[in-house]
KOLPAGU-68812 format. One record per residue: x, y, z of N, C-alpha, C in turn; residue number from 1; residue in one letter. Coordinates in steps of 0.001 Angstrom, whole numbers, plus 500000, padded with zeros to 6 digits. Layout:
BEGIN
[node [X,Y,Z],[X,Y,Z],[X,Y,Z],NUM,a]
...
This chain:
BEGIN
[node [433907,443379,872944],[433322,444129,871849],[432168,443334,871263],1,x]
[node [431582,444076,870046],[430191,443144,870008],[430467,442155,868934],2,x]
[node [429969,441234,869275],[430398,440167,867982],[428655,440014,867255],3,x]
[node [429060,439673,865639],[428032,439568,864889],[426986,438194,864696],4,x]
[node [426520,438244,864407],[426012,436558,863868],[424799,436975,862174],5,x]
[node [425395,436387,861538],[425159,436466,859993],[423911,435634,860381],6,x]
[node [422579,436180,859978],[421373,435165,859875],[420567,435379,858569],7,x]
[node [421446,435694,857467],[420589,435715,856098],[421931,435747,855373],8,x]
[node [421748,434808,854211],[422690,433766,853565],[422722,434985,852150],9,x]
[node [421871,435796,852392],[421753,436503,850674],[422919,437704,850946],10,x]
[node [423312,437128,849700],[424800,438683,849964],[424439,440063,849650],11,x]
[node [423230,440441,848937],[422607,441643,849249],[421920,442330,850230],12,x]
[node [421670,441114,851001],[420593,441910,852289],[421482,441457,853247],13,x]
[node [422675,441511,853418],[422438,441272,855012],[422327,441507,855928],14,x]
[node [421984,441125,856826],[421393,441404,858252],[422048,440778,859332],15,x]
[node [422037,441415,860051],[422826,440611,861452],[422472,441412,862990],16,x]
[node [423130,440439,863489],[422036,440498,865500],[423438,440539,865821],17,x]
[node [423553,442315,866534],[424641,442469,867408],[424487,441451,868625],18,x]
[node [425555,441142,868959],[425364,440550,870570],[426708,440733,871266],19,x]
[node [426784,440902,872512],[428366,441280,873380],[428216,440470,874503],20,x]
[node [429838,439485,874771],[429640,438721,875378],[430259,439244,876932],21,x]
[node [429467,438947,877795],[429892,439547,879066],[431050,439858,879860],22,x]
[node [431445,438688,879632],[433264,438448,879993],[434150,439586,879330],23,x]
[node [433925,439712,877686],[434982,440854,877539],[434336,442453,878289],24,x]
[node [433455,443142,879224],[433242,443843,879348],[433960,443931,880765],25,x]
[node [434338,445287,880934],[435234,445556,882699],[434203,445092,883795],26,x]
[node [434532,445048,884859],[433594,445299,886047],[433696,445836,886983],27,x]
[node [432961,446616,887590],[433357,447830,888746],[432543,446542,890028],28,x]
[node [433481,447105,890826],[432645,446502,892612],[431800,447487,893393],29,x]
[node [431007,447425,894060],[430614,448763,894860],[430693,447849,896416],30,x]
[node [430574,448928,897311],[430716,448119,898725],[429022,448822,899080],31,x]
[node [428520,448726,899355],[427347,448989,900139],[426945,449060,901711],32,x]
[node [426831,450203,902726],[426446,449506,903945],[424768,450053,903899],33,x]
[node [424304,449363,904812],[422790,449184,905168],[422653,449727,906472],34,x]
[node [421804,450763,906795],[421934,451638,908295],[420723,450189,909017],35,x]
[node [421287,449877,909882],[420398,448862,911071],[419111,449894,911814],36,x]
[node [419318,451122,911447],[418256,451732,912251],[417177,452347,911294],37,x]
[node [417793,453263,909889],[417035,453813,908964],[416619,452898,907895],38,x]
[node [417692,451485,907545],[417368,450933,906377],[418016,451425,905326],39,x]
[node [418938,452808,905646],[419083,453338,904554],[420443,453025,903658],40,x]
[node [420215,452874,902337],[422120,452452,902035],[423053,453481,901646],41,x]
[node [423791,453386,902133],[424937,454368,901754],[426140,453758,900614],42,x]
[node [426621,454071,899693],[427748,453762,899116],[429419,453862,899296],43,x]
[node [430069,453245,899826],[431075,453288,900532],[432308,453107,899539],44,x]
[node [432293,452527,898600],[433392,452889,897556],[432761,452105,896054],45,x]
[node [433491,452689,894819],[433647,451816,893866],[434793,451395,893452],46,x]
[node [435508,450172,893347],[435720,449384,893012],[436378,448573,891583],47,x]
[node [437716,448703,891271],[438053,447876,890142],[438686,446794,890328],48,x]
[node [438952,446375,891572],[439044,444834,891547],[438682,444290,893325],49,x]
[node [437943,443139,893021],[437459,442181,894187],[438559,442727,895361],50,x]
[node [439851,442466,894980],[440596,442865,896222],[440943,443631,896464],51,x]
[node [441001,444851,895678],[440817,446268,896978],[439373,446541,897084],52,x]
[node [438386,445631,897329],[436961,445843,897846],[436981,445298,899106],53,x]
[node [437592,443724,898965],[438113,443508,900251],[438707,444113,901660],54,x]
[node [439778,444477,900489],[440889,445411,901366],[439732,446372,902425],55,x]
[node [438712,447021,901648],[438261,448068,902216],[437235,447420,903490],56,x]
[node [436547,446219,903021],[435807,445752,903471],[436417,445386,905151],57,x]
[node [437739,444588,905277],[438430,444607,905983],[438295,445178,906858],58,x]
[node [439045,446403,906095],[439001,447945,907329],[437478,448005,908202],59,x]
[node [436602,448212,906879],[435415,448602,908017],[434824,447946,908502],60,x]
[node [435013,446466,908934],[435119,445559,909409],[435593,445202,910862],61,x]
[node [436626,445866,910834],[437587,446260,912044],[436863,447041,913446],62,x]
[node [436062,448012,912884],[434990,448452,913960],[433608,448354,913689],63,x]
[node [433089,447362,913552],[431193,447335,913015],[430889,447594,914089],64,x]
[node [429749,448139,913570],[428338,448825,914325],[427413,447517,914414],65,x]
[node [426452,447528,915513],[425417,446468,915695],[424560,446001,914880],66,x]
[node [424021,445171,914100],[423604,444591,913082],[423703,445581,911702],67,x]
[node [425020,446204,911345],[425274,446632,910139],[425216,445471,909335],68,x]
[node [424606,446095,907950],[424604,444771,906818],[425220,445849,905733],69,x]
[node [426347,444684,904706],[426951,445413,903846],[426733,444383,902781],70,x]
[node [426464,445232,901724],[426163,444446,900441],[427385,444672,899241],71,x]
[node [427631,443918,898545],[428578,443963,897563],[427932,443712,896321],72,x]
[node [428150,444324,895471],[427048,444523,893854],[428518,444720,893017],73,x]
[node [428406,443770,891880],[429235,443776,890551],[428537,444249,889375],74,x]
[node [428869,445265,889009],[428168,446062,887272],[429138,446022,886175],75,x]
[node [428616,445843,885102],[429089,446231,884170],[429547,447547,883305],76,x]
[node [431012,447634,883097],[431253,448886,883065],[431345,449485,881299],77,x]
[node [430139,450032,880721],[429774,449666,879163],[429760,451486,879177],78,x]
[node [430496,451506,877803],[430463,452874,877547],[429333,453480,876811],79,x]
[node [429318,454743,875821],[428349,454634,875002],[427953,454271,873585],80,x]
[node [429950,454183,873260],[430219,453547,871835],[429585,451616,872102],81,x]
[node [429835,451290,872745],[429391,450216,872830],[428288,449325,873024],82,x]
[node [427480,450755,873977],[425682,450431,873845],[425362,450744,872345],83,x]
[node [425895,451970,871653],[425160,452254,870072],[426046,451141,869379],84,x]
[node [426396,450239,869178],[427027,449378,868892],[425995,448297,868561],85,x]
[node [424995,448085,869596],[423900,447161,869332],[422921,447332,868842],86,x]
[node [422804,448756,868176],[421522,449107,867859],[421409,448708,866051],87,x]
């Protein structure tokens, strides 16, 4: 959640700088493959924890195609109460 930081000492005005620290926010996984012929990426699952990304990774692993490339990307999973949170 967002934590505050007090940067004016006057008890009538105050003011403060939302900030949210990364760690308490979820994180989704995505698996990514990369076509060796088009370039093109496809999205192959999302992801709430490293090891059933694995798990999946595994599997399609089991039969690769000739210079398939698969990428793995971690996001942050932020709602919208929590983006207007910083404003």
């Amino acid at each position: 959640m967002a934590n505050t930081i007090n940067i004016n000492t006057n008890k009538t005005t105050d003011k403060y700088i939302k900030t949210f620290d990364v760690a308490d926010d979820p994180l989704v996984f995505t698996l990514i493959r990369v076509s060796p012929y088009s370039l093109e990426s496809m999205i192959l699952g999302v992801f709430d924890s490293k090891e059933s990304l694995l798990c999946r990774l595994t599997r399609v692993m089991d039969r690769p195609a000739a210079d398939e490339e698969f990428k793995i990307e971690v996001h942050q999973l932020r709602n919208l109460t929590m983006e207007k949170d910083l404003d």
